[in-house]
C-alpha positions in Angstrom: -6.8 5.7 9.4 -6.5 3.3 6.4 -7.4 3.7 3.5 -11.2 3.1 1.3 -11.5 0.3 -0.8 -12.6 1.0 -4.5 -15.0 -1.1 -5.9 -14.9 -1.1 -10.5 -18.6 -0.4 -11.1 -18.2 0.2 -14.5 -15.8 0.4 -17.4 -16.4 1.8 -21.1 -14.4 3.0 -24.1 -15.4 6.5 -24.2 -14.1 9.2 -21.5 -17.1 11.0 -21.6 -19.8 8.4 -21.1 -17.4 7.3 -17.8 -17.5 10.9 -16.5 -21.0 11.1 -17.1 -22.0 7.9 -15.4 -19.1 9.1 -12.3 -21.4 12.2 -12.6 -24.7 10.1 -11.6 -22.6 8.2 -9.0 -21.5 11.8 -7.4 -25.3 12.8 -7.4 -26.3 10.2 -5.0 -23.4 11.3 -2.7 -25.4 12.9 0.8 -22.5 15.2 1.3 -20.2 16.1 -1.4 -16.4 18.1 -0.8 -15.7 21.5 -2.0 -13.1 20.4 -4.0 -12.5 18.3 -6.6 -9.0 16.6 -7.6 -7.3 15.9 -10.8 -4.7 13.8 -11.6 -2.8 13.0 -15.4 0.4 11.6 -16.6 1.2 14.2 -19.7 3.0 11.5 -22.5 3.0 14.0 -25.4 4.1 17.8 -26.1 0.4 18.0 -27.1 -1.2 16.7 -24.2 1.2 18.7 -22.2 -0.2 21.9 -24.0 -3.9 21.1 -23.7 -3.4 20.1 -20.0 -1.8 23.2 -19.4 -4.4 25.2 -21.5 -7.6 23.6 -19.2 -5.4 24.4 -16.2 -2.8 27.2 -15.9 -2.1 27.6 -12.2 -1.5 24.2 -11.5 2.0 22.7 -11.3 4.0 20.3 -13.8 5.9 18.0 -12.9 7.8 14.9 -14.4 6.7 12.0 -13.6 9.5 10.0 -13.1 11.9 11.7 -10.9 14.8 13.0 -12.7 18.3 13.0 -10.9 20.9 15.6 -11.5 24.1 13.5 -11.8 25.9 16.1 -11.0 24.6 17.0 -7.6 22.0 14.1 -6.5 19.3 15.7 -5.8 15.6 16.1 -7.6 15.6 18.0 -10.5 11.9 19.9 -10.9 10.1 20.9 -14.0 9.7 24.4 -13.9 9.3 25.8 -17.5 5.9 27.3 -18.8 4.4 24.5 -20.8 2.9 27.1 -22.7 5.6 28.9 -24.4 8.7 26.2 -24.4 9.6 25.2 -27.6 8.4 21.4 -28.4 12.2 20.7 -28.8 12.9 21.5 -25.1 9.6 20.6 -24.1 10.1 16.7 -25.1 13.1 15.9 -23.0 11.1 16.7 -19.9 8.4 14.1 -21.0 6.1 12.3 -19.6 5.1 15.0 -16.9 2.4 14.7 -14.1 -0.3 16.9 -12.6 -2.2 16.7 -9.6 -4.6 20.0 -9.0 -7.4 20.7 -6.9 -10.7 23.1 -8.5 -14.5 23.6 -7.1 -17.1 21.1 -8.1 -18.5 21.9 -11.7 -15.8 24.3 -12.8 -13.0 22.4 -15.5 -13.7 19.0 -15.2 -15.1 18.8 -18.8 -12.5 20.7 -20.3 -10.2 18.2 -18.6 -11.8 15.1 -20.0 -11.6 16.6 -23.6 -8.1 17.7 -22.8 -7.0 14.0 -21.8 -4.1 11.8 -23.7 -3.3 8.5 -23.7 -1.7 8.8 -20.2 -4.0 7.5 -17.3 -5.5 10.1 -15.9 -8.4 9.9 -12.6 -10.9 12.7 -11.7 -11.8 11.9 -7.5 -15.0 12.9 -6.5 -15.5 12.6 -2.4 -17.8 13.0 -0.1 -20.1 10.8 1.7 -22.8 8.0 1.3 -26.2 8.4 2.8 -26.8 5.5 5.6 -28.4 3.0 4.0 -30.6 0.4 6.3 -31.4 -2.1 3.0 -28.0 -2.9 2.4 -26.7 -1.9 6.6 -24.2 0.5 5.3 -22.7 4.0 6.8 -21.5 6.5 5.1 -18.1 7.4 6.2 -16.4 11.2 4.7 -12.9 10.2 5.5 -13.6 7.2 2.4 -16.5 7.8 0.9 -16.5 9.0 -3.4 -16.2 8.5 -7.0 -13.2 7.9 -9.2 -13.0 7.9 -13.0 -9.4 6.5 -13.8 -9.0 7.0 -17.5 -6.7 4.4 -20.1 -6.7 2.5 -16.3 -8.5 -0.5 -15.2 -6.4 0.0 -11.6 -7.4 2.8 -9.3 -3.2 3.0 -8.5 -2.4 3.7 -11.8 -0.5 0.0 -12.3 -2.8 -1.1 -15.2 -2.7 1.1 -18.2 -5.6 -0.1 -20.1 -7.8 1.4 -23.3 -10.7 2.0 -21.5 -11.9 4.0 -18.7 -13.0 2.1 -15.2 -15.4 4.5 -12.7 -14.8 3.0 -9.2 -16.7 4.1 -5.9 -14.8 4.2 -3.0 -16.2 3.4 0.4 -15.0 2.5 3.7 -11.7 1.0 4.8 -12.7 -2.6 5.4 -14.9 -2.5 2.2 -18.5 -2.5 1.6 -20.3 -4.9 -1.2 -23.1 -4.6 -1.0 -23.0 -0.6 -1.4 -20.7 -1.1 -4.1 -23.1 -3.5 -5.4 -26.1 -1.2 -5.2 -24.5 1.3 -6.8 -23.3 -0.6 -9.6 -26.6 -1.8 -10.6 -27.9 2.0 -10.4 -25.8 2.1 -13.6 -27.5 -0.7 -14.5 -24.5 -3.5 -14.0 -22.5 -5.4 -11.5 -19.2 -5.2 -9.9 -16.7 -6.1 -12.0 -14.3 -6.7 -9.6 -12.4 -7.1 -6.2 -11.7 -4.0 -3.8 -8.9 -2.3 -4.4 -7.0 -0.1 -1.8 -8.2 3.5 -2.6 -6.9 7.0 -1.2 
Protein backbone atom coordinates (compact mmCIF):
# COMPACT_ATOMS: atom_id res chain seq x y z
CA UNK A 1 0.00 0.00 0.00
CA UNK A 2 2.68 2.71 0.61
CA UNK A 3 2.60 5.26 2.33
CA UNK A 4 1.30 9.42 1.59
CA UNK A 5 3.75 11.91 1.11
CA UNK A 6 3.54 15.06 3.34
CA UNK A 7 3.97 18.20 1.82
CA UNK A 8 5.16 21.46 4.85
CA UNK A 9 2.56 24.02 3.86
CA UNK A 10 3.15 26.12 6.69
CA UNK A 11 5.32 26.62 9.80
CA UNK A 12 4.73 29.29 12.73
CA UNK A 13 5.90 29.84 16.36
CA UNK A 14 2.65 29.60 18.04
CA UNK A 15 0.74 26.11 18.49
CA UNK A 16 -2.45 27.54 18.26
CA UNK A 17 -2.24 29.56 15.08
CA UNK A 18 -0.83 26.05 13.50
CA UNK A 19 -3.90 24.16 14.68
CA UNK A 20 -6.02 26.72 13.61
CA UNK A 21 -4.67 27.06 10.07
CA UNK A 22 -4.57 22.63 10.19
CA UNK A 23 -8.24 23.44 11.14
CA UNK A 24 -8.91 25.45 7.70
CA UNK A 25 -6.91 22.74 5.86
CA UNK A 26 -9.34 19.90 7.52
CA UNK A 27 -12.40 22.05 6.34
CA UNK A 28 -11.67 21.62 2.72
CA UNK A 29 -11.29 17.83 3.32
CA UNK A 30 -14.61 16.17 1.10
CA UNK A 31 -14.66 13.23 3.50
CA UNK A 32 -13.27 13.55 6.93
CA UNK A 33 -12.59 10.15 9.51
CA UNK A 34 -14.41 9.61 12.65
CA UNK A 35 -11.48 9.78 14.49
CA UNK A 36 -8.83 11.81 15.19
CA UNK A 37 -5.23 10.76 16.45
CA UNK A 38 -2.83 12.20 18.90
CA UNK A 39 0.54 11.72 19.36
CA UNK A 40 3.27 13.40 22.22
CA UNK A 41 6.52 12.67 23.62
CA UNK A 42 5.93 13.70 27.64
CA UNK A 43 9.70 15.31 28.66
CA UNK A 44 8.58 16.73 31.98
CA UNK A 45 6.58 15.48 35.30
CA UNK A 46 4.44 18.57 34.24
CA UNK A 47 3.76 17.79 30.88
CA UNK A 48 3.17 14.28 31.98
CA UNK A 49 0.41 15.62 34.35
CA UNK A 50 -1.41 17.93 31.94
CA UNK A 51 -1.30 15.27 29.21
CA UNK A 52 -2.77 12.92 31.40
CA UNK A 53 -5.30 15.58 32.74
CA UNK A 54 -6.65 16.36 28.78
CA UNK A 55 -6.68 12.56 28.35
CA UNK A 56 -7.25 9.96 31.06
CA UNK A 57 -8.10 6.72 29.30
CA UNK A 58 -5.34 6.80 27.11
CA UNK A 59 -2.14 4.79 27.70
CA UNK A 60 1.52 6.02 28.87
CA UNK A 61 4.25 4.75 27.74
CA UNK A 62 8.09 5.46 27.71
CA UNK A 63 9.34 6.37 24.93
CA UNK A 64 12.46 4.85 24.71
CA UNK A 65 12.12 1.21 25.46
CA UNK A 66 13.35 0.30 28.85
CA UNK A 67 15.05 -3.13 29.31
CA UNK A 68 14.84 -5.11 32.55
CA UNK A 69 18.43 -6.38 32.96
CA UNK A 70 17.44 -8.78 34.82
CA UNK A 71 15.03 -10.65 32.55
CA UNK A 72 15.35 -9.01 28.89
CA UNK A 73 12.33 -8.22 28.17
CA UNK A 74 10.19 -4.72 27.78
CA UNK A 75 9.52 -3.14 30.81
CA UNK A 76 5.92 -1.00 30.40
CA UNK A 77 4.86 2.09 32.24
CA UNK A 78 2.04 1.32 34.07
CA UNK A 79 1.60 3.84 37.04
CA UNK A 80 -1.21 6.50 37.17
CA UNK A 81 0.43 9.64 35.99
CA UNK A 82 -2.01 11.30 38.15
CA UNK A 83 -1.20 10.30 41.53
CA UNK A 84 2.69 9.02 41.45
CA UNK A 85 4.80 11.14 43.28
CA UNK A 86 7.07 13.46 40.96
CA UNK A 87 10.05 11.54 42.58
CA UNK A 88 8.95 8.22 41.03
CA UNK A 89 7.35 9.73 38.29
CA UNK A 90 10.85 11.29 36.74
CA UNK A 91 12.71 8.12 36.41
CA UNK A 92 10.15 6.87 33.86
CA UNK A 93 10.68 10.04 31.78
CA UNK A 94 10.30 11.10 28.70
CA UNK A 95 6.95 8.99 28.15
CA UNK A 96 4.84 8.75 24.82
CA UNK A 97 1.15 8.81 23.99
CA UNK A 98 -0.61 7.84 20.98
CA UNK A 99 -4.72 8.05 21.50
CA UNK A 100 -7.53 8.18 19.28
CA UNK A 101 -10.83 10.74 20.18
CA UNK A 102 -13.94 11.98 17.84
CA UNK A 103 -13.43 15.05 15.71
CA UNK A 104 -13.93 18.31 17.79
CA UNK A 105 -13.81 16.71 21.21
CA UNK A 106 -10.03 17.46 23.17
CA UNK A 107 -7.94 18.65 20.57
CA UNK A 108 -7.73 22.12 22.12
CA UNK A 109 -7.18 21.07 25.40
CA UNK A 110 -4.40 19.04 23.90
CA UNK A 111 -2.66 21.93 22.25
CA UNK A 112 -2.78 23.95 25.51
CA UNK A 113 -1.61 20.88 27.35
CA UNK A 114 1.55 20.48 24.94
CA UNK A 115 5.49 20.64 26.26
CA UNK A 116 8.41 21.02 24.59
CA UNK A 117 8.28 17.33 23.32
CA UNK A 118 7.15 17.08 19.59
CA UNK A 119 3.87 16.33 19.56
CA UNK A 120 1.47 15.83 15.89
CA UNK A 121 -2.44 15.99 15.81
CA UNK A 122 -3.43 13.74 12.27
CA UNK A 123 -6.43 14.83 10.73
CA UNK A 124 -7.51 12.28 7.63
CA UNK A 125 -9.84 11.90 5.29
CA UNK A 126 -10.06 12.68 1.71
CA UNK A 127 -9.46 15.48 -0.93
CA UNK A 128 -12.21 16.42 -3.25
CA UNK A 129 -11.11 15.56 -7.08
CA UNK A 130 -9.87 18.40 -8.40
CA UNK A 131 -9.86 18.85 -12.45
CA UNK A 132 -7.59 22.40 -12.18
CA UNK A 133 -4.72 20.93 -10.69
CA UNK A 134 -5.78 16.81 -12.16
CA UNK A 135 -5.66 15.50 -8.69
CA UNK A 136 -7.81 12.48 -6.82
CA UNK A 137 -8.56 12.31 -3.68
CA UNK A 138 -7.34 9.06 -2.27
CA UNK A 139 -8.83 8.06 1.78
CA UNK A 140 -6.14 5.50 2.33
CA UNK A 141 -3.57 9.03 2.22
CA UNK A 142 -5.31 11.80 2.18
CA UNK A 143 -5.22 14.55 5.61
CA UNK A 144 -3.67 17.12 7.78
CA UNK A 145 -0.88 16.94 10.30
CA UNK A 146 0.24 19.54 12.79
CA UNK A 147 3.74 18.28 14.20
CA UNK A 148 4.50 20.56 17.00
CA UNK A 149 8.49 21.68 18.19
CA UNK A 150 8.97 19.41 14.65
CA UNK A 151 9.83 20.56 11.27
CA UNK A 152 9.79 16.57 10.23
CA UNK A 153 6.53 14.80 9.97
CA UNK A 154 8.76 11.49 11.54
CA UNK A 155 9.57 13.14 14.49
CA UNK A 156 13.57 13.31 13.46
CA UNK A 157 13.83 17.17 13.60
CA UNK A 158 12.90 18.69 16.88
CA UNK A 159 12.58 22.20 16.01
CA UNK A 160 10.85 25.56 17.99
CA UNK A 161 8.23 25.91 15.82
CA UNK A 162 5.21 24.05 14.61
CA UNK A 163 5.12 22.73 10.69
CA UNK A 164 1.22 21.85 9.46
CA UNK A 165 1.80 19.33 6.54
CA UNK A 166 -0.97 17.82 4.15
CA UNK A 167 -0.67 14.53 3.25
CA UNK A 168 -1.75 13.22 -0.06
CA UNK A 169 -1.19 10.23 -2.10
CA UNK A 170 1.71 7.80 -2.16
CA UNK A 171 3.62 8.95 -5.27
CA UNK A 172 3.02 12.63 -4.19
CA UNK A 173 0.96 15.38 -5.45
CA UNK A 174 2.33 19.16 -5.98
CA UNK A 175 0.32 20.76 -7.22
CA UNK A 176 -2.53 19.85 -4.54
CA UNK A 177 0.00 20.54 -1.99
CA UNK A 178 0.65 23.66 -3.76
CA UNK A 179 -2.93 24.74 -3.87
CA UNK A 180 -3.40 24.21 -0.55
CA UNK A 181 -0.54 25.98 0.60
CA UNK A 182 -1.45 29.12 -1.04
CA UNK A 183 -5.12 28.72 0.54
CA UNK A 184 -3.11 29.78 3.62
CA UNK A 185 -1.81 32.22 1.77
CA UNK A 186 2.05 30.75 1.15
CA UNK A 187 3.95 28.17 -0.68
CA UNK A 188 5.42 24.85 -0.05
CA UNK A 189 8.18 25.07 1.92
CA UNK A 190 9.55 21.91 1.16
CA UNK A 191 10.10 18.40 -0.36
CA UNK A 192 7.63 15.39 0.33
CA UNK A 193 8.23 13.52 3.05
CA UNK A 194 7.10 9.87 3.61
CA UNK A 195 3.84 10.25 5.75
CA UNK A 196 1.68 7.42 7.54
Amino acid sequence: MGNSRAYPVFRTGAAVEAWTQALRLNALLEVHDDEVTLMADLMTVEDARRMAAVLPRAEFNHARAQVDPAAPEIVHFGSDIATTEDALLEPELPLSVLHYVPPGTVEDEFVRALGRGIASIGLSGRWPDDAETDSGGVAAYDGVEVVFNGDNVNWSRPADHHTVFVHVDKWGDLPRAEKLAAFLGGTVLGDAQHGW
